[in-house]
N, C-alpha and C positions, 0 to 999 in steps of 0.2 A: 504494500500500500504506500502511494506516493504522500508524504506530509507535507509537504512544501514544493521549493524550486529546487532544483540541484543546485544554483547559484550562491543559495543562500546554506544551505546546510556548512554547518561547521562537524571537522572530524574532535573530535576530545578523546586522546589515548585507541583508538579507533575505533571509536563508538558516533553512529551520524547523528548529528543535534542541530534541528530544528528551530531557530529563535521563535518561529509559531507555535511548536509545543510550548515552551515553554510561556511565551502570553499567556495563551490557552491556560493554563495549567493556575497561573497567579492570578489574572481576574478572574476568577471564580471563588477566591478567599477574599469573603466581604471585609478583612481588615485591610488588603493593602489597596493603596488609591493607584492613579492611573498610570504612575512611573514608576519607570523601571529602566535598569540598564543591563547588560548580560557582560562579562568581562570575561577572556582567556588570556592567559599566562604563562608560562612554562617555567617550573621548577625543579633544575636537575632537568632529569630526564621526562619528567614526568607534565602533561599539561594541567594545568589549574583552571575550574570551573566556576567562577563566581557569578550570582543574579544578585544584584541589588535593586532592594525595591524601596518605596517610597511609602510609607504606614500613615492613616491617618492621628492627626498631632494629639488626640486626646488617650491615644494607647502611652505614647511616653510618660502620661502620668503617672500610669498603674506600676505594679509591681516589677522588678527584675526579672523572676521567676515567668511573668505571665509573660516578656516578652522574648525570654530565652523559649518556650512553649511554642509563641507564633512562628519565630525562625527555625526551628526542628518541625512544624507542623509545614509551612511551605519547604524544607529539603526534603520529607520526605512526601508530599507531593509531587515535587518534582522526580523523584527517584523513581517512583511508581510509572514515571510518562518516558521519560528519558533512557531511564536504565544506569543513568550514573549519579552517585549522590555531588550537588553542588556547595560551594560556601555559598550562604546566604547571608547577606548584611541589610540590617532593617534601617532607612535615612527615613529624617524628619520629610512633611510635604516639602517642593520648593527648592531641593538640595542638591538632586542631580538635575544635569542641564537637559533640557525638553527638546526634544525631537519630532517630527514630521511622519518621517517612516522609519518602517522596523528596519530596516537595515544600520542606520546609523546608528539603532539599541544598542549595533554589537560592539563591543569594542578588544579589538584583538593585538594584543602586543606581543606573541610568540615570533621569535625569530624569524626571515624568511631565510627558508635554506635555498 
């Protein structure tokens, strides 16, 4: 089953990833708002997965506990859709810079070989 474009698919450790799965996968958890950024990296050998999402400001009120809950409740969300577990970093609204289209979500700084 095709999920995207071939264009857009990112390989992570060789696993194919979607920036559309992964929308998909975050707006459907009523806590985080409309941004988002997806980030790859390479450490060692190994590539690095990050989504960072944008929560809305009244969750930073509450507890530690509840918001350690929300970021282990979206990785493994995403884990379920992807097949790879991501970091997840939760930002205030307003924090990451706003984009147009999902392509410029991605932001990719692994080496080119």
């Amino acid at each position: 089953r095709i999920l995207g474009r071939t264009d857009d698919m990112l390989i992570i450790n060789g696993v194919n990833v979607f920036p559309s799965q992964i929308e998909e996968k975050i707006m459907k958890i009523p806590e985080v708002a409309t941004n988002y950024q997806i980030h790859v990296d390479k450490k060692g050998a190994l590539d690095r997965l990050t989504v960072k999402v944008e929560i809305y400001p009244k969750l930073f009120l509450g507890e530690v506990a509840r918001l350690e809950a929300l970021r282990d409740k979206i990785r493994e969300e995403l884990q379920a859709s992807i097949t790879i577990a991501p970091a997840v970093e939760l930002h205030e609204p307003g924090s990451l810079p706003v984009f147009e289209g999902k392509a410029k979500r991605v932001v990719d700084e692994r080496p080119k070989d």
